[in-house]
C-alpha positions in Angstrom: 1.0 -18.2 21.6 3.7 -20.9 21.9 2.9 -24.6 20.0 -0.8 -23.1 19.3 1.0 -20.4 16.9 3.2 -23.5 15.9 0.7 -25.7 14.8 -1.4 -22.8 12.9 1.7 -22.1 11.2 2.5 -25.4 9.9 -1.0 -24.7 8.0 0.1 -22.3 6.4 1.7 -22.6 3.0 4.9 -22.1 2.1 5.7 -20.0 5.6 9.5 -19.7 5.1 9.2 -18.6 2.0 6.9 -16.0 2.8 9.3 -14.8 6.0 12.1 -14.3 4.0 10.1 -12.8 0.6 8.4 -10.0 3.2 10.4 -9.9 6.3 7.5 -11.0 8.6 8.5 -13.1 11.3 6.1 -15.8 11.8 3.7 -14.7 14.7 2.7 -11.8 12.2 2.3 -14.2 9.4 0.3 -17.0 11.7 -1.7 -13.0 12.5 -2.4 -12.0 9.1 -3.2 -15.4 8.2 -6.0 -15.2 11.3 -7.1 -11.9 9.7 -7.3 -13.6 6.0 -9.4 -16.4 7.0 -11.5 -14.3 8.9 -12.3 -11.7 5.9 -12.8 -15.2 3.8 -16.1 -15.7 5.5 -17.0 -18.3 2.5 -14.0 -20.2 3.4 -12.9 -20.1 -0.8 -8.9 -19.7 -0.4 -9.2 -16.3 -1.3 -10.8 -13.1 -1.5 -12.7 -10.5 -4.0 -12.8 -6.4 -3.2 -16.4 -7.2 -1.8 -14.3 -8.8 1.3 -12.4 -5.7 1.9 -15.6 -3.8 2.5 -15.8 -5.4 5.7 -13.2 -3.8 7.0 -14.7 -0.9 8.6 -11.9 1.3 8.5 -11.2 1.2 4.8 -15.0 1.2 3.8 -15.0 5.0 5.1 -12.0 5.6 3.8 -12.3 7.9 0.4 -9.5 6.5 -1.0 -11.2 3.0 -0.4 -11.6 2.2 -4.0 -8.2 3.0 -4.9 -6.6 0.8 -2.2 -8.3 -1.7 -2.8 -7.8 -1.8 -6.1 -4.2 -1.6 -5.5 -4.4 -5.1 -3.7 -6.1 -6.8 -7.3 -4.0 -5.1 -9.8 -3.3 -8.0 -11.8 -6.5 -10.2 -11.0 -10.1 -10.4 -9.4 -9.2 -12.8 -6.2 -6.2 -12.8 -3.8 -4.7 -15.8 -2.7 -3.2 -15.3 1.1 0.6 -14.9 -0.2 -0.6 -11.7 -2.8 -2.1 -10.5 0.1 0.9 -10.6 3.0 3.0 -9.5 -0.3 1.1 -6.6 -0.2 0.3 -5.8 3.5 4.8 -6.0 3.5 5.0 -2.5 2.1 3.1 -1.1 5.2 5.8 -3.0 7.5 7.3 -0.8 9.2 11.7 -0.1 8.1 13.9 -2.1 10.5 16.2 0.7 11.1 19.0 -1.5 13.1 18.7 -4.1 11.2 22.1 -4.7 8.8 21.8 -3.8 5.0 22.7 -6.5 2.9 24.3 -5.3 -0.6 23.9 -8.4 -2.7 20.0 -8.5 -1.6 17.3 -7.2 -3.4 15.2 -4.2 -2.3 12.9 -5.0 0.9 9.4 -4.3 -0.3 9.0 -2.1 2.9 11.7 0.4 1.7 11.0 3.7 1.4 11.1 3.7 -2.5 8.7 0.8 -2.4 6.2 2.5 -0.1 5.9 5.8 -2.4 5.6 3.7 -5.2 2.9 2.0 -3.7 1.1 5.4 -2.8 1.9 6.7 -6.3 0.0 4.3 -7.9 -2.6 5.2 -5.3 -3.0 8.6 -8.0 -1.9 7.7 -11.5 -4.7 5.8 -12.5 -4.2 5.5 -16.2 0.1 4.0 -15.3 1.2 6.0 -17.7 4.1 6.7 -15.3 2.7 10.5 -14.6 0.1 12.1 -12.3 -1.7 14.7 -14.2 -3.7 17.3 -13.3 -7.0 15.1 -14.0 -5.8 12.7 -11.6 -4.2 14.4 -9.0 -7.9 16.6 -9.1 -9.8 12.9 -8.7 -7.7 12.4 -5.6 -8.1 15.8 -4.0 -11.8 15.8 -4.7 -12.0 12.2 -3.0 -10.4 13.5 0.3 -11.8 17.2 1.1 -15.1 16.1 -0.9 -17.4 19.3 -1.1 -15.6 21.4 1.8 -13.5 22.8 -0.8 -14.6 24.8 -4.0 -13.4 23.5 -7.3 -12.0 26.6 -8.0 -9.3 26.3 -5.1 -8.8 22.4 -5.8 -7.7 23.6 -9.2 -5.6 26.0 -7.7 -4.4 23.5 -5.4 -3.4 20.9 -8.1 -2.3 23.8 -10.3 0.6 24.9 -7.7 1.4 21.2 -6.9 2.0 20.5 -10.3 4.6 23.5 -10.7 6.1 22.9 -7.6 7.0 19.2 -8.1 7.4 19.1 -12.3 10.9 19.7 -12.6 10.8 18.7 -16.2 7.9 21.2 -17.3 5.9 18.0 -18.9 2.8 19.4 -16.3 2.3 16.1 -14.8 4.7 14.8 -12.1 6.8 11.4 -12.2 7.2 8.9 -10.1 11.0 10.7 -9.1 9.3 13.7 -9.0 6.9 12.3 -6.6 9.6 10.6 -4.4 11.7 14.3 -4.8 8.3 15.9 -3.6 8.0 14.1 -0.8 11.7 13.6 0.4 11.3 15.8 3.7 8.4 13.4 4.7 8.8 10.6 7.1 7.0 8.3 4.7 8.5 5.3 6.7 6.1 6.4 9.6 3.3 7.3 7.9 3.1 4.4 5.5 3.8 2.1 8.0 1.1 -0.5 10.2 2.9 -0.5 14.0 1.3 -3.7 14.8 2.8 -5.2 12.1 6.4 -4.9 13.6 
């Protein structure tokens, strides 16, 4: 990669500021910046959801929607640095890597990632999954293979299992309590983003 990286990375805005805001090191920036540009087929500086349709392996995904509405929350376009801001959750945890106690919260922490997927299911942010939505989900991912009647069922017992408050909808620290025997680091983590 050597001064070829270099030089692409002294078009990039910004780059230090980026490195130390997501903890990419600059051959995965100078990557994802390849990766922007080439979903930018227009060439604008940015990108709409229709760009993220290209990507074949979100497209089929039946969460699709949902992710990539997570990427626009707060606007119709992404400029490169909301997107690497984004993509940093799925980095994966640098286990060896000293913690720093006056530093703020990496955004690929493990609190950050399950924040990220909770959002994934309460639709509404009212704070709360409930039944409707956690239903929405489950009928997106096993589609017609499962009856409504044992979705419900599934939701139902989901729902008692993780409200600890008896509200019937779970939290976000329910959520995170739910899942605290899960190695979310692994499975919300991108490898080749390492």
């Amino acid at each position: 990669m050597g001064s070829q990286g270099s030089h692409h990375a002294s078009k990039i805005p910004e780059i230090e500021a980026i490195k130390k805001e997501t903890g990419f090191s600059q051959a995965n920036i100078v990557r994802l910046h390849h990766r922007f540009r080439a979903l930018d087929k227009e060439d604008k500086g940015y990108l709409s959801k229709e760009n993220f349709l290209c990507i074949g392996e979100l497209a089929v995904n039946p969460l699709c929607d949902r992710i990539i509405n997570a990427f626009f929350e707060n606007s119709d376009s992404l400029d490169f640095r909301s997107f690497i801001h984004i993509l940093a959750h799925f980095r994966p945890i640098e286990e060896d890597k000293p913690k720093d106690p006056s530093s703020q919260e990496p955004i690929n922490s493990r609190r950050n990632k399950l924040k990220f997927a909770f959002q994934l299911y309460d639709q509404d942010k009212d704070g709360k999954i409930s039944r409707n939505e956690l239903l929405q989900v489950l009928r997106m991912m096993v589609g017609v293979q499962v009856t409504n009647e044992q979705l419900e069922c599934i939701a139902d017992r989901t729902i008692q299992e993780s409200d600890l408050d008896n509200d019937n909808a779970i939290s976000f620290e329910e959520f995170a309590k739910s899942l605290e025997k899960m190695n979310i680091e692994h499975k919300m983590s991108i490898r080749f983003l390492k």
